[in-house]
N, C-alpha and C positions, 0 to 999 in steps of 0.2 A: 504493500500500500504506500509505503515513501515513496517508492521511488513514481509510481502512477502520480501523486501528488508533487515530486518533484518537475516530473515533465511535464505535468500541464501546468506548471508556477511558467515554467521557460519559454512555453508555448504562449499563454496569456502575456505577459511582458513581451514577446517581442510581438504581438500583435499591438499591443498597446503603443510602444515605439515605432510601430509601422504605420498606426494610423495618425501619432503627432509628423511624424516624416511628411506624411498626405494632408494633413493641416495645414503645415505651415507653407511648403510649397504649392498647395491650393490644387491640386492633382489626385488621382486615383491610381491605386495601386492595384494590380491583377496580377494575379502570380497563378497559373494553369496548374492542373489537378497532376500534371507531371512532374512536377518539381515541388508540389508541396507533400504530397503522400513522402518521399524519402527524406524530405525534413523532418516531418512527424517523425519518422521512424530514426532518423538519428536524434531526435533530442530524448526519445524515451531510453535508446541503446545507453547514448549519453548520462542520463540519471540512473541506469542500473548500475553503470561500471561504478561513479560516486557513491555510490551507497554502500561500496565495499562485499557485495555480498556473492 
């Protein structure tokens, strides 16, 4: 359960930082279901190996 809980902490912030990016330069950001599926899947990879376990 950390680590589920840690990857979608990393997931939410950089959403969050993606759409102050798209705020302030007044633009929309699209990122295709190609390239964000193996995001996801590395930041969860990413919070298991942190977890130690």
């Amino acid at each position: 359960m950390e680590t589920f809980g840690r990857g979608c902490l990393w997931l939410i912030l950089g959403f969050i930082g993606l759409s102050i990016l798209a705020f302030i330069t007044h633009s929309t950001i699209n990122i295709p279901w190609i390239i964000l599926i193996p995001i996801v899947i590395i930041v969860f990879w990413l919070a298991s190996k942190k977890s130690g376990k």
